[in-house]
N, C-alpha and C positions, 0 to 999 in steps of 0.2 A: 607253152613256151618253146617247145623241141620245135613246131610248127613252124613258130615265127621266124628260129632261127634257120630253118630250113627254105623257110621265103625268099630270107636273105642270102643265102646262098644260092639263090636260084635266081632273084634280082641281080645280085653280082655276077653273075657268070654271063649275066642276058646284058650284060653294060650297060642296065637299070641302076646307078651308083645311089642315086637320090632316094630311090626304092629301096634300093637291098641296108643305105644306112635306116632308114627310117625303121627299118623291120629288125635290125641287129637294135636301134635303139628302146622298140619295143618290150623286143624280147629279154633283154636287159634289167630293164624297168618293172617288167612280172616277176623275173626271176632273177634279181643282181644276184645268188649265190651259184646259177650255170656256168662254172669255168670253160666250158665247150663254146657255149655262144662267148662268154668274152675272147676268147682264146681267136676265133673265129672275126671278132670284131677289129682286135688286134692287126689281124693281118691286113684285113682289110681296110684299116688305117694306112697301114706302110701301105698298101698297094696305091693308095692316093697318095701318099707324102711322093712316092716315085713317080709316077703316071700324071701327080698335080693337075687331074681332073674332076676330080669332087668338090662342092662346094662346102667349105666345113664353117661358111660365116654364120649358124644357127650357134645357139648359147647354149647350152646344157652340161650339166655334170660330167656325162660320162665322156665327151669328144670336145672339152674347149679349145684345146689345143690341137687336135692329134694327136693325143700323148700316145704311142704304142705303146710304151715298155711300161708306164703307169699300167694299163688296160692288161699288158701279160701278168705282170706283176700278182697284179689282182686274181687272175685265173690263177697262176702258180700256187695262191694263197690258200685255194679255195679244192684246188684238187690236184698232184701229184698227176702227171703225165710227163710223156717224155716227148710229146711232138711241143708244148708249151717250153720246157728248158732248150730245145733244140731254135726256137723263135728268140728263144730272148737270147741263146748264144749269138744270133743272125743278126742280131739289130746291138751287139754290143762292142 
């Protein structure tokens, strides 16, 4: 799981969007209790919601909407950090 999310992160940085979601929604999906990957998924939500070049018209649980602060929320649930409150301050 740390892999895939690390995929993703490397997808995203390579402005592979369709890649790097596909591999945060993998990694998700092994492991929905990795606050790190959500937390990670998160931003990279906002970073589409601003930039609006992702296609987010695929169906699934965890990005029907973009929901970011759903997706931090989640992370915040699941593990105590301070860059996760510091996100949800950013988007509130």
């Amino acid at each position: 799981t740390e892999a895939l999310g690390n995929l993703a992160l490397l997808y995203e940085q390579w402005g592979q969007r369709d890649k790097a979601r596909e591999f945060y929604l993998r990694a998700i999906s092994q492991a929905p209790g990795n606050f790190r990957v959500r937390n990670n998924y998160a931003v990279f939500l906002a970073h589409c919601k601003v930039l609006n070049d992702c296609d987010m018209s695929q169906e699934d649980e965890t990005a029907d909407s973009g929901d970011v602060r759903r997706q931090l929320l989640r992370a915040a649930v699941l593990g105590d950090s301070e860059i996760i409150s510091a996100n949800l301050k950013r988007i509130a």
